[in-house]
C-alpha positions as CSV (number, residue, x, y, z in Angstrom):
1,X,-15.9,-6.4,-27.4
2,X,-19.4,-7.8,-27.3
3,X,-20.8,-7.8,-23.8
4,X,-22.4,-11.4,-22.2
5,X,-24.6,-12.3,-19.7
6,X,-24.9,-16.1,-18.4
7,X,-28.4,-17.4,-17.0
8,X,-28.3,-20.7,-15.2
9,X,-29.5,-21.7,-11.9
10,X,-26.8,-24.3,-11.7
11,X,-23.5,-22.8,-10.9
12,X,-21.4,-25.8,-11.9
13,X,-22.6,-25.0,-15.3
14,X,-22.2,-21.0,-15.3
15,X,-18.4,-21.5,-13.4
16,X,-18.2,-24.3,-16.5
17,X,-19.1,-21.3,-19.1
18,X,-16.5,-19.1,-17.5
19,X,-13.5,-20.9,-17.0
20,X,-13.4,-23.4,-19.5
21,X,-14.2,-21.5,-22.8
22,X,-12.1,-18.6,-24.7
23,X,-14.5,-15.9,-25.0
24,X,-12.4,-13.5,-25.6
25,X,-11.5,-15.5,-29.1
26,X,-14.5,-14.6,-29.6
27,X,-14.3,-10.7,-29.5
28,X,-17.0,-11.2,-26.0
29,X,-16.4,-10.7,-22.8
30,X,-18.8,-11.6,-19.4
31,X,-20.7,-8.6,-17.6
32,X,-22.3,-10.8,-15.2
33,X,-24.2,-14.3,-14.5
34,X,-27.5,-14.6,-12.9
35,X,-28.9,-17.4,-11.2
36,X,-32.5,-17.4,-12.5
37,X,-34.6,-14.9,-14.8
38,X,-35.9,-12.5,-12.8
39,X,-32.4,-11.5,-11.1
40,X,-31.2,-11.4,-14.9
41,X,-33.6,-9.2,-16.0
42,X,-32.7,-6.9,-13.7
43,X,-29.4,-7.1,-14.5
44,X,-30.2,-6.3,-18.0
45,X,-31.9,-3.0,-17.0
46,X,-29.1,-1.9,-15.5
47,X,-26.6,-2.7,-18.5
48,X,-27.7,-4.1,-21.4
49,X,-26.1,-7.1,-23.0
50,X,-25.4,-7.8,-26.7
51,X,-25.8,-11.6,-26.2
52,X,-27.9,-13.3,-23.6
53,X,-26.4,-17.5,-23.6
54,X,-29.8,-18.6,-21.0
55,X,-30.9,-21.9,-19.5
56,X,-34.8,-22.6,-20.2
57,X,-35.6,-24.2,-16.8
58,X,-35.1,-22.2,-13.9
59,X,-37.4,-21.8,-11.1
60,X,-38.5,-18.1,-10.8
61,X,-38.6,-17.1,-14.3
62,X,-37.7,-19.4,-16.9
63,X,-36.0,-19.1,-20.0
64,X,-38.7,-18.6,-22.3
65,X,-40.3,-16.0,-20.4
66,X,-37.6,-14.1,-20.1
67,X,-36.6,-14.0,-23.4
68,X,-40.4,-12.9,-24.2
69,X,-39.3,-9.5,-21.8
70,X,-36.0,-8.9,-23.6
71,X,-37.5,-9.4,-26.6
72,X,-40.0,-6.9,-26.2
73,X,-37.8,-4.7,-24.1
74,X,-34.2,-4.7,-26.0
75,X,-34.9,-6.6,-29.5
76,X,-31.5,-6.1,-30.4
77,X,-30.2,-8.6,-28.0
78,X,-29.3,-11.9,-29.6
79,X,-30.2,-14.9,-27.1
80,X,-28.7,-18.6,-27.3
81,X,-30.8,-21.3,-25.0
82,X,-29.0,-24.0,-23.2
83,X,-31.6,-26.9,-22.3
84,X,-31.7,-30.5,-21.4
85,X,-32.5,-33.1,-24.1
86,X,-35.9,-33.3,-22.8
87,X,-37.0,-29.9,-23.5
88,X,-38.3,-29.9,-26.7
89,X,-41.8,-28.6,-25.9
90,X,-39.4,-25.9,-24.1
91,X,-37.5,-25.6,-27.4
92,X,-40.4,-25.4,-29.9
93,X,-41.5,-22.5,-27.3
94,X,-37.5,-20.7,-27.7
95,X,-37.7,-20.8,-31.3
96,X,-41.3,-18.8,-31.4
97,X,-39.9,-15.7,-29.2
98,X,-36.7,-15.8,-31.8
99,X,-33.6,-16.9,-29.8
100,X,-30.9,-17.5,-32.2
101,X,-29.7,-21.1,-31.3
102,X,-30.1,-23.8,-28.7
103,X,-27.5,-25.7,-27.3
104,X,-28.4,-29.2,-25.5
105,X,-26.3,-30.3,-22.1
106,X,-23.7,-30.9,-21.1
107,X,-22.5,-28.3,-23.7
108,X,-19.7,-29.5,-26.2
109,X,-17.3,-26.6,-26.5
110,X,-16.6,-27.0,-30.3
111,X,-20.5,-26.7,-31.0
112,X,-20.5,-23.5,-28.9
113,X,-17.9,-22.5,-31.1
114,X,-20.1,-23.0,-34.0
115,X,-23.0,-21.3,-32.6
116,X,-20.8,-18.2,-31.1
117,X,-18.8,-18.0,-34.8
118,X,-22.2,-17.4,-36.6
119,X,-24.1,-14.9,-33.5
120,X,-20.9,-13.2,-33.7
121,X,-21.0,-12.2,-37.3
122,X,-24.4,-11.4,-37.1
123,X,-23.5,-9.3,-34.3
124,X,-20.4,-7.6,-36.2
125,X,-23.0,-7.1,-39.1
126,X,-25.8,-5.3,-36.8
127,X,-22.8,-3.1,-35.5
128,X,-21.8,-2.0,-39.1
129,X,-25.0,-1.0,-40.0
130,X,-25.7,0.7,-37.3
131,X,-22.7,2.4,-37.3
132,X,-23.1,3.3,-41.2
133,X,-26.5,4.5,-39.8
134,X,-25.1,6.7,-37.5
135,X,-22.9,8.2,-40.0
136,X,-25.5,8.6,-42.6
137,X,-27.3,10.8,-39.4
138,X,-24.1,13.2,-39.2
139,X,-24.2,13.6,-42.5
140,X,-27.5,13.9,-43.0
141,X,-27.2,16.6,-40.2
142,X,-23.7,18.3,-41.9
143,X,-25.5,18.6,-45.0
144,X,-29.4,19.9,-43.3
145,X,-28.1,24.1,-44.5
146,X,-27.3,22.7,-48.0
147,X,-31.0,20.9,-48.0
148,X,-32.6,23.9,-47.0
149,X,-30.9,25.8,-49.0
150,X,-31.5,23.6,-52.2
151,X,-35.2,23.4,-51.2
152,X,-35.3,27.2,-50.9
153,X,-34.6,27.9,-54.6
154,X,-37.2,25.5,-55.7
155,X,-39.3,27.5,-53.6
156,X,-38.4,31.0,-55.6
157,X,-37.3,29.0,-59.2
158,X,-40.1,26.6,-60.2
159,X,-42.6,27.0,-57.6
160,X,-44.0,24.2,-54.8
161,X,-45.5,20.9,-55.1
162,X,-48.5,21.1,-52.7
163,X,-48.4,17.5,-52.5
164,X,-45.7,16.8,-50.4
165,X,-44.3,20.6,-48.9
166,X,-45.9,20.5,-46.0
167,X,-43.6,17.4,-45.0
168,X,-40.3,18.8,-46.8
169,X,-40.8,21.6,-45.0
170,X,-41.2,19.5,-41.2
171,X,-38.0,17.8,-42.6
172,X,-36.1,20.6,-42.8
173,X,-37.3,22.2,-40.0
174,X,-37.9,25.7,-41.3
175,X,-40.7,28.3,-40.0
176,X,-42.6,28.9,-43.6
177,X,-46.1,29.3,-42.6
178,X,-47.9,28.1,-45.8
179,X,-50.7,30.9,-45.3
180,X,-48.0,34.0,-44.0
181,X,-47.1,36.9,-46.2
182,X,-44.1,37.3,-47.5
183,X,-41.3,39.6,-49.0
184,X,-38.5,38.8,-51.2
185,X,-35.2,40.8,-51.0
186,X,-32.3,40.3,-53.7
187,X,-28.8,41.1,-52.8
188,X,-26.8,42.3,-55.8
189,X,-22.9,43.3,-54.9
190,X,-21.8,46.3,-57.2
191,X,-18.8,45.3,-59.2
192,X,-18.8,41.8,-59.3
193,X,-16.1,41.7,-61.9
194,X,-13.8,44.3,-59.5
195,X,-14.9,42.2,-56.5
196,X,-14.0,38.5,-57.9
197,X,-10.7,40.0,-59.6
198,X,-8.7,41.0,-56.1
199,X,-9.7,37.9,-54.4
200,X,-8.5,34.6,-54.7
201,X,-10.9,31.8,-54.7
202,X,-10.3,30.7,-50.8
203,X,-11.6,34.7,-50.3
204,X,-14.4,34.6,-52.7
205,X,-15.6,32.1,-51.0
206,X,-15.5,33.2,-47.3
207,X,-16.8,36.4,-48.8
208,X,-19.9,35.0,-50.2
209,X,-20.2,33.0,-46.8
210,X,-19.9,36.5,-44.7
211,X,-22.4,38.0,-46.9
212,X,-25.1,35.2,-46.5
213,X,-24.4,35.0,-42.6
214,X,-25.0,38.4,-42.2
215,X,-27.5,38.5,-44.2
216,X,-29.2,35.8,-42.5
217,X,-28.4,37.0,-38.8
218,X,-30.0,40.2,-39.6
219,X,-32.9,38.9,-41.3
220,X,-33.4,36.6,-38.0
221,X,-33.1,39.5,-35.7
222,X,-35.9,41.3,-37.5
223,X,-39.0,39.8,-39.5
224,X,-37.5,36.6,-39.6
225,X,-37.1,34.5,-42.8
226,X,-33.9,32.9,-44.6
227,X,-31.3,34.6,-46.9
228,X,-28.8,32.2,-49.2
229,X,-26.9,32.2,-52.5
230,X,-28.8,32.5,-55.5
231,X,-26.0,33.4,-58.0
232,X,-22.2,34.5,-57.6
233,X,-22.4,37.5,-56.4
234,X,-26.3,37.2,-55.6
235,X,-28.0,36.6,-52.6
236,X,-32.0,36.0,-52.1
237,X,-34.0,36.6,-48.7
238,X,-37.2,35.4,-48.2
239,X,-38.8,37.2,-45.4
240,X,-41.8,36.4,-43.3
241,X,-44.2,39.0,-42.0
242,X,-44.1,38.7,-38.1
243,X,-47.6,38.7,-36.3
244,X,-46.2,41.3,-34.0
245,X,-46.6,43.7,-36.6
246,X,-50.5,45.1,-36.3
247,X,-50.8,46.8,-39.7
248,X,-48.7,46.3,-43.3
249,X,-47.5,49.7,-43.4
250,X,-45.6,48.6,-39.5
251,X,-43.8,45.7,-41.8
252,X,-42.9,47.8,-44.5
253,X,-41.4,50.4,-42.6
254,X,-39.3,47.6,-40.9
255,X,-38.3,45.9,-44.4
256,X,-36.8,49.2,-45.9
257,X,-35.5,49.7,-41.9
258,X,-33.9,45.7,-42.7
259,X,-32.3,46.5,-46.0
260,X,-30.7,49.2,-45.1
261,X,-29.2,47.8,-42.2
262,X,-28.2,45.0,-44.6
263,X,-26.9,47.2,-46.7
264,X,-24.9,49.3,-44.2
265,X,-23.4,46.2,-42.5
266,X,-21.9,44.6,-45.4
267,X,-20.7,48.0,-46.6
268,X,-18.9,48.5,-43.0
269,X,-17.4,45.0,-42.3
270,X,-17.1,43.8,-46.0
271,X,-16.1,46.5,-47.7
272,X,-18.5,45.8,-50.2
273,X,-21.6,48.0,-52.0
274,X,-24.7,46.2,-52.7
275,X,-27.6,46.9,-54.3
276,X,-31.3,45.4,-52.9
277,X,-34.0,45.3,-54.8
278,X,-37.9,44.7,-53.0
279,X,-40.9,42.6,-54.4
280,X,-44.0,43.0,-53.3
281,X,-46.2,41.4,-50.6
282,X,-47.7,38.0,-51.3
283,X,-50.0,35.7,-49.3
284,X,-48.8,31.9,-49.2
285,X,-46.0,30.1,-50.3
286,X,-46.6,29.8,-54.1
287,X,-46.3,33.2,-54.7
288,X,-42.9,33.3,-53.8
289,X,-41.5,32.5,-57.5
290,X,-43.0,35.5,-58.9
291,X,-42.2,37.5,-55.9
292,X,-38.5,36.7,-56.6
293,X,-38.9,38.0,-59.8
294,X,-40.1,41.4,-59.0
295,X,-37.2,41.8,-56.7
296,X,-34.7,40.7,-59.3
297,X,-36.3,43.3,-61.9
298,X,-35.8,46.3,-59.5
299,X,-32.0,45.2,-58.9
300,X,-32.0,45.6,-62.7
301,X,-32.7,48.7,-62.6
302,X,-29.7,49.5,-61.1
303,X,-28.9,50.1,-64.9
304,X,-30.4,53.6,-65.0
305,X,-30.7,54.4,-60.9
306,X,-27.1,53.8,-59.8
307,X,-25.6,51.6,-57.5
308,X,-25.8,51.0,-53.6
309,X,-29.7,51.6,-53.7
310,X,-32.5,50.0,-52.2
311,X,-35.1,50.0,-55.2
312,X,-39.0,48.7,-54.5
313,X,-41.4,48.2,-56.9
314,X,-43.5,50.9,-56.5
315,X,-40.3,53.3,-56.2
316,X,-40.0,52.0,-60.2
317,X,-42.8,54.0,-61.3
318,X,-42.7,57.1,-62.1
319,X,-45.1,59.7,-63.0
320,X,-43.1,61.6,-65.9
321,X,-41.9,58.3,-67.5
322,X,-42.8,58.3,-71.4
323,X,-45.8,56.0,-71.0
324,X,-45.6,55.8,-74.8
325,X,-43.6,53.2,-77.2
326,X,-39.9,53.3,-75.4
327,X,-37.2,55.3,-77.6
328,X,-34.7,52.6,-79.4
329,X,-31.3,53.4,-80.6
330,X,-31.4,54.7,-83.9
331,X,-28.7,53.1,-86.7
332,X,-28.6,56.9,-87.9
333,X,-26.9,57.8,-84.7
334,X,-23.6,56.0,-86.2
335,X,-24.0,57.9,-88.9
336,X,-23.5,61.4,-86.8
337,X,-20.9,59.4,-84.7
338,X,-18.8,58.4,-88.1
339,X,-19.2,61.9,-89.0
340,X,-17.8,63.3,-85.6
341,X,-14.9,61.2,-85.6
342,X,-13.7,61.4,-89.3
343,X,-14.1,65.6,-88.5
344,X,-12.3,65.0,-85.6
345,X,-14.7,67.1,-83.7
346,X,-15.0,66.1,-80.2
347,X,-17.8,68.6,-79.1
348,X,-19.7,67.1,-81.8
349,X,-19.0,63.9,-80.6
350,X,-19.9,64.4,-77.2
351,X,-22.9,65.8,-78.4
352,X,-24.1,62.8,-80.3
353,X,-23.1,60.8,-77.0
354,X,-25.5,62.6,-74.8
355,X,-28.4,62.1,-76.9
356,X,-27.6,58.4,-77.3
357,X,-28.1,57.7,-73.3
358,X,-30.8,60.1,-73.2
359,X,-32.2,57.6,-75.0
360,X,-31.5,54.4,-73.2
361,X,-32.1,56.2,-70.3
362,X,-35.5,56.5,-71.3
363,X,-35.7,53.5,-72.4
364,X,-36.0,51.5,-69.2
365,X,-37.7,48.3,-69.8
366,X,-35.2,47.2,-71.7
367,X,-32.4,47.8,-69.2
368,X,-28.9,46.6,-69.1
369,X,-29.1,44.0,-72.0
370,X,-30.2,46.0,-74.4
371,X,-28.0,49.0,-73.9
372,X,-25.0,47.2,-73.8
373,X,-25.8,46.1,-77.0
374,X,-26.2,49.8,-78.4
375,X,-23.1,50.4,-77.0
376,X,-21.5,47.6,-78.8
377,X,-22.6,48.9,-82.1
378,X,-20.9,52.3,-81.0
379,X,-18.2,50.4,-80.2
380,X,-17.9,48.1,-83.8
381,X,-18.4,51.2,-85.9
382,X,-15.3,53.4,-84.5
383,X,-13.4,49.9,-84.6
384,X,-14.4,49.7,-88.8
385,X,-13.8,53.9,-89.0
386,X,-9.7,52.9,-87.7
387,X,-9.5,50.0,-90.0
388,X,-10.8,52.5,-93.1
389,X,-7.8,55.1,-92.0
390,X,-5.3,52.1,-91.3
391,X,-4.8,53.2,-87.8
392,X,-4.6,49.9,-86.1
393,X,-1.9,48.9,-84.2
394,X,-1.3,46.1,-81.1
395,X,-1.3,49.0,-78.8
396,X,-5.0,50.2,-80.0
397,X,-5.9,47.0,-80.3
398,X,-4.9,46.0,-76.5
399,X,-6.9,49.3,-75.8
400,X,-10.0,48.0,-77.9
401,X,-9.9,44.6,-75.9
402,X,-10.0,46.2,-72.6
403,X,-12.8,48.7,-73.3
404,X,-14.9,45.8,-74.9
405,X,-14.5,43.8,-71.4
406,X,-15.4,46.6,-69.2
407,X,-18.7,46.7,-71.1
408,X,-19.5,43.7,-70.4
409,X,-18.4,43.9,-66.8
410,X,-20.1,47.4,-66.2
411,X,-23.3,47.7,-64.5
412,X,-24.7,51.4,-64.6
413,X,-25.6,53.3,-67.5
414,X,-23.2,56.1,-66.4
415,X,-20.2,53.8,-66.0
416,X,-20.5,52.6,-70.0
417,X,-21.1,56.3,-71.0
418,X,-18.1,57.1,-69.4
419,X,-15.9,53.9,-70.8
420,X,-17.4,54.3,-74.0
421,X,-16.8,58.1,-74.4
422,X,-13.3,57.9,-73.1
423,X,-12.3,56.0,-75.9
424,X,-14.3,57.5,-78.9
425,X,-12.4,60.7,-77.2
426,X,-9.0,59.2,-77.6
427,X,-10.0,57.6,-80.9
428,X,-11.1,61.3,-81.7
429,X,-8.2,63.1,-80.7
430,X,-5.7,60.3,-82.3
431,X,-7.2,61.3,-85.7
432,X,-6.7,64.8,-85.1
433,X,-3.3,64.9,-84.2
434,X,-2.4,62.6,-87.0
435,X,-3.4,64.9,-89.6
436,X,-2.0,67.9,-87.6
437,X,1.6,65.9,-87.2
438,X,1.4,67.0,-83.3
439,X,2.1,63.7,-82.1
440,X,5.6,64.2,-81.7
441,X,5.1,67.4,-79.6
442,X,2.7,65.6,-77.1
443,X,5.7,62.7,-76.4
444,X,8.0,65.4,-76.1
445,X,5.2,67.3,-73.2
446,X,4.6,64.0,-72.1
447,X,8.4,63.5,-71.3
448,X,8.8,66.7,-69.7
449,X,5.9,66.1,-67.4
450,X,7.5,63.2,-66.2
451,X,10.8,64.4,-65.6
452,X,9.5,67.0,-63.9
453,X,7.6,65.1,-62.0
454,X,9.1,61.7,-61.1
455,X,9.5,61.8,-57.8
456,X,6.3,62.1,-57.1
457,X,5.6,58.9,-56.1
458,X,1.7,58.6,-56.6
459,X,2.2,60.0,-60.1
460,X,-0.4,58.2,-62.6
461,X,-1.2,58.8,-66.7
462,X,-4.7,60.2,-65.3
463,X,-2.7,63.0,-63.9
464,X,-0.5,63.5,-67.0
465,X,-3.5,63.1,-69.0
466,X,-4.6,65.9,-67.4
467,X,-2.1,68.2,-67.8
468,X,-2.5,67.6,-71.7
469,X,-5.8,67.7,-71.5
470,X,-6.2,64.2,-73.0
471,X,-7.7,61.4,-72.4
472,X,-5.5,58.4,-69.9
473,X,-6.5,56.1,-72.8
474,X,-5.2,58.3,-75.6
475,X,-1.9,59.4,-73.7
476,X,-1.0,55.8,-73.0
477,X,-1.6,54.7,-76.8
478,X,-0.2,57.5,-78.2
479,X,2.6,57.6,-76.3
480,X,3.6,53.8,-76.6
481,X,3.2,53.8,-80.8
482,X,5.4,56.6,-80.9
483,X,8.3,56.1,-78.6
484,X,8.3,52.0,-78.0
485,X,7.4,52.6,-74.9
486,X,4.6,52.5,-72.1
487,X,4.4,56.1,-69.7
488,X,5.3,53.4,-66.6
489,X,8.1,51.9,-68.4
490,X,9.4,55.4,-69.4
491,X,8.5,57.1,-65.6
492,X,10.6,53.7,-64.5
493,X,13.8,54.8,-66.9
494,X,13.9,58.1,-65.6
495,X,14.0,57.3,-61.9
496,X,16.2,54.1,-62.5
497,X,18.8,56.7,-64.2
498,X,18.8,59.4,-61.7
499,X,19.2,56.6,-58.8
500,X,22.2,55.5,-60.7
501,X,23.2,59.6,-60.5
502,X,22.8,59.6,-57.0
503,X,24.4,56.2,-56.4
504,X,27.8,57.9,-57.6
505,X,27.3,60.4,-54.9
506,X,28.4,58.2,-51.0
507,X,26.6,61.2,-49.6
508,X,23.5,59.9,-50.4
509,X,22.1,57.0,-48.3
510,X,20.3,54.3,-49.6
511,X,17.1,54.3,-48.8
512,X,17.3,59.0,-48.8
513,X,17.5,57.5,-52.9
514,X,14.5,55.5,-52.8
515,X,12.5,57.9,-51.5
516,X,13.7,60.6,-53.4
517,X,13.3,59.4,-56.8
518,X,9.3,58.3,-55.6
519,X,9.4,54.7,-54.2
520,X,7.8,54.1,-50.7
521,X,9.2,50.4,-51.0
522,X,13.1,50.2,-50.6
523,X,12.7,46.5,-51.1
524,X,10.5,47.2,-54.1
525,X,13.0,49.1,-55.9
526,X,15.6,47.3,-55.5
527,X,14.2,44.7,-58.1
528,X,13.5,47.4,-60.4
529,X,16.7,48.8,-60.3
530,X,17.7,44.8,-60.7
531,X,16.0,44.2,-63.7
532,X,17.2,47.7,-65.3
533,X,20.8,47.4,-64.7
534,X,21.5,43.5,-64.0
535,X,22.9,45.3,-60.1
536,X,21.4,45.9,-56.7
537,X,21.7,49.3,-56.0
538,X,24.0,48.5,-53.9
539,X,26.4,46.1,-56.1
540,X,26.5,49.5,-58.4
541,X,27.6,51.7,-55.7
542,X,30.6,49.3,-55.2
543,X,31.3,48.8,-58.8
544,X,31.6,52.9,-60.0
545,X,32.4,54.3,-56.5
C-alpha cells in the first residue's frame, strides 16, 4: 500500500477526500491530514508519504512552498495540487517545483481517478526499480569474494592497469598498499590425482573451500594479505609486509614461520600434504605477476626435492649444481635398456635405471615436463621390445595403461623411477621365466601362498609378491595369463570354498566363518558368497545341512 497525506485548510474538503473516494482501489491508504503546510511538514518528518494530494492556498504555508521543502527534503514524494479555478499564477508556480498533476475544485471523482491511475503506476514503477536496485546491491554484495578474487589473478596473471587500480581496489575494499612489499606464496596439494579420485565433486569442492579459508585466516592472523584458488588443486597468497616488522630479515623469518603453519594446519585438519613454494620480495603492486612466477617455479621443483616442502628461491641454488650445459637423456640409453631386457638381466637393468635419473636429477631446469617425457620414451621402447617377442596380451596391456597414467599423474622424480622400474622389472622377469618355462611353478607357489594364507584378512599381491620375490605388477600379470584368473578372484575362491566346508559343520556360527576365512565385514561376505554360489550363506546351510 502507498501511503497518503491530505493538505487542506478546509475540512469539508479533506472529510470529502476521505469518505467519498475508494483509495484503497487504488492500492493507497491515508496516514494523516493536515490543516495547513507547516503542520504537514511536520508530519512528513515524522513519516514520510509516497503521495502528497495538497491544496495551494492555505494560510501558514501554502502549497507551493511546501512542495519546494518536500522537494528538496524527500524528492521521491509525488505531489498532486488541488486549487481553485483562479489560481493559475498559483498553478504555473506548482508546475515549476514538479508536482505531478493539479486538480481544480470542487474535485470530480472520476478525474481523480485519472490522475491517481497514472501517479499510481508511476509509483509501482519507482518501487520496481528500486526494488531491482536493491537486489542488484545483494548481489553485488554476494558476489564482492568472487570480485576480489577475479581481480586478484589479474593482479598476479597479466599485471595492473595503473589507470584505474587505485579505484578497483577502493571498490573492492582490499588493503593493497600500491607502494608496500610483498611476497607470493603458492599452495600445491601433493597428489592431486589421489586427492580428486576419493572425493566426489560436493567434497572436492568443500575441500578446496577449507583449504582457501585456512589459508586465508592464517594469512590474516599474520602478515596479512589474501589467499584464493588459482588452479584445482592450487592456491596463491599474496602477502603484505606489515609495518610492525622493523627489519626484512623480522618478515622473513615470520613468512617461513606462516608457511609452515599453513602447511601443518591443512596437514592436521585436511588430511592433506602440500607443497609451498616462496618468491621473492618486491616493492609495489606491479611486481606481483613476476613474483607469482618465482613461487610457482620453486613448487616445480618439487620434481627433484620431494613433496610436503617449503622451497624459496634462494633455497634453489645450490653451490655444487653443474653450472655447466644441463645433462639430457641420451637415445643410447634405450639401447642399454633393450639390451637389459632381451638378456633378461635385471641388475643390469637397474643399473641403466640409476644412471638415467642421475641424469634428470641433474638436470633441473627442465623439471617435471621434460622428464616425464624421458620416461615415456623408456616406457614406448619396452612396449615395441614385447610386440617384437609377441608377448602382448589384454592383461599386459591393462598393466601398460595404468603405468602410463600414473606417469602422468606422478609428481616426484622418485615416484616415476619407482612406477617406471616396477614395470621394466616385471617386463624383465616375464621374459625370463618364459624362456626358463617357470611360469607354471610360480602359479603353483602363488597358489600355495594363498591357501596358506587366506585367512589373513589384510593379505595383498605386494605381500605375495614378496614372498616370490617379484614384482606386485609381474605376480598379478603373470598369474592372470596363466590360470584365467586375477590373485583376488582366486584368494576369493578359496575362502568362498572353505566357508561352504564350514557351513556343513552346525558347529560353526555364522559370523566365527566370516572371520575365520578373513572378512571383517559379515554383511560384506555375504554378497560374495552370493555371487559365488547363487545362496546366502545362510540359504546353503539349510539346503546341505
Amino acid at each position: 500500500m502507498y501511503k497518503l497525506l491530505i493538505v487542506d485548510d478546509e475540512i469539508t474538503v479533506r472529510m470529502g477526500l476521505q469518505s467519498y473516494f475508494n483509495w484503497s482501489s487504488f492500492g493507497i491508504e491515508i496516514m494523516g491530514e493536515a490543516d495547513d503546510g507547516d503542520v504537514a511538514f511536520e508530519m512528513i518528518e515524522q513519516e514520510t508519504p509516497d503521495l502528497v494530494l495538497t491544496d495551494v492556498r492555505m494560510p501558514n504555508m501554502d502549497g507551493i512552498t511546501l512542495s519546494r521543502l518536500i522537494n528538496a527534503h524527500y524528492p521521491s514524494v509525488k505531489i498532486i495540487f488541488v486549487s481553485g479555478h483562479g489560481d493559475a499564477d498559483y498553478l504555473k508556480s506548482a508546475m515549476k517545483v514538479s508536482a505531478v498533476d493539479y486538480i481544480f475544485k470542487p474535485v470530480n471523482l472520476e478525474e481523480l481517478s485519472a490522475v491517481l491511475k497514472r501517479v499510481v503506476s508511476d509509483l509501482d514503477e519507482a518501487r520496481a526499480e528500486q526494488e531491482r536496485q536493491e537486489e542488484l546491491q545483494v548481489r553485488l554484495k554476494e558476489g564482492m569474494p568472487l570480485l576480489r578474487e577475479k581481480f586478484l589473478l589479474s593482479l598476479i596473471n597479466s599485471g595492473v592497469q595503473k589507470q584505474d587500480i587505485r579505484e578497483r581496489i577502493d571498490f573492492l575494499e582490499l588493503s593493497l598498499p600500491e607502494d608496500a612489499c610483498y611476497w607470493m606464496i603458492v599452495i600445491s596439494v601433493d597428489d592431486l590425482a589421489n586427492v580428486e579420485s576419493v572425493r566426489s565433486e560436493r567434497d572436492r569442492q568443500l575441500l578446496w573451500y577449507s583449504i582457501g579459508n585456512i589459508c586465508e585466516e592464517l594469512i590474516d592472523s599474520s602478515m596479512g594479505g589474501y589467499a584464493f584458488e588459482h588452479h584445482t588443486g592450487e592456491f596463491a597468497g599474496i602477502l603484505r609486509m606489515n609495518m610492525d616488522y622493523e627489519a626484512s630479515s623480522d618478515a622473513a623469518e615470520v613468512l617461513l614461520e606462516l608457511a609452515g603453519m599453513i602447511r601443518d594446519n591443512l596437514e592436521r585438519w585436511l588430511k592433506i600434504s602440500v607443497t609451498i613454494g616462496i618468491s621473492d620480495r618486491v616493492t609495489g603492486l606491479g611486481s606481483l605477476a613476476n613474483c607469482y612466477k618465482q613461487a610457482r617455479e620453486a613448487v616445480n621443483h618439487k620434481w627433484y626435492l620431494g613433496k610436503n616442502r617449503i622451497i624459496t628461491m634462494d633455497s634453489l641454488e645450490s653451490p655444487d649444481m653443474d653450472t655447466g650445459s644441463p645433462s639430457r637423456y641420451e637415445f643410447v640409453y634405450n639401447e642399454e635398456l633393450i639390451s637389459a631386457l632381451k638378456a633378461a638381466d635385471a641388475g643390469q637393468l637397474r643399473e641403466v635405471l640409476a644412471s638415467i635419473f642421475a641424469d634428470l636429477n641433474r638436470n633441473r631446469p627442465d623439471g617435471l615436463k621434460y622428464g616425464r617425457n624421458a620416461c615415456m620414451q623408456i616406457f614406448l621402447a619396452a612396449g615395441q621390445l614385447l610386440l617384437e617377442f609377441n608377448m602382448q596380451s589384454e592383461e599386459l596391456e591393462a598393466a601398460e595403461a595404468t603405468v602410463w597414467e600414473s606417469l602422468f599423474e606422478r609428481e616426484t622424480l622418485g615416484e616415476i623411477s619407482e612406477i617406471l622400474q616396477s614395470y621394466l622389472l616385471a617386463v624383465c622377469e616375464r621374459i625370463r621365466e618364459k624362456r626358463t618355462g617357470k611360469v607354471a611353478n610360480l602359479v603353483e607357489r602363488v597358489r600355495a601362498i594363498i591357501d596358506r594364507n587366506y585367512a589373513n584378512g589384510g593379505l595383498t599381491v605386494t605381500d605375495i609378491g614378496k614372498e616370490v620375490f617379484l614384482t606386485p605388477t609381474y605376480v598379478s600379470l603373470l598369474f592372470k595369463q596363466e590360470s584365467g584368473q586375477t590373485v583376488g578372484e582366486y584368494l576369493t575362491h578359496v575362502r568362498v570354498e572353505k566357508a561352504k566346508e564350514m557351513l556343513r559343520d552346525p558347529q560353526y556360527k555364522f559370523y566365527d566363518i566370516c572371520y575365520a576365512i578373513g572378512y571383517t565385514d559379515p554383511s560384506y561376505f555375504t554378497k560374495l558368497f552370493k555371487k559365488a554360489t547363487g545362496l546366502t550363506p545362510s540359504g546353503y546351510r539349510e539346503k546341505y545341512v
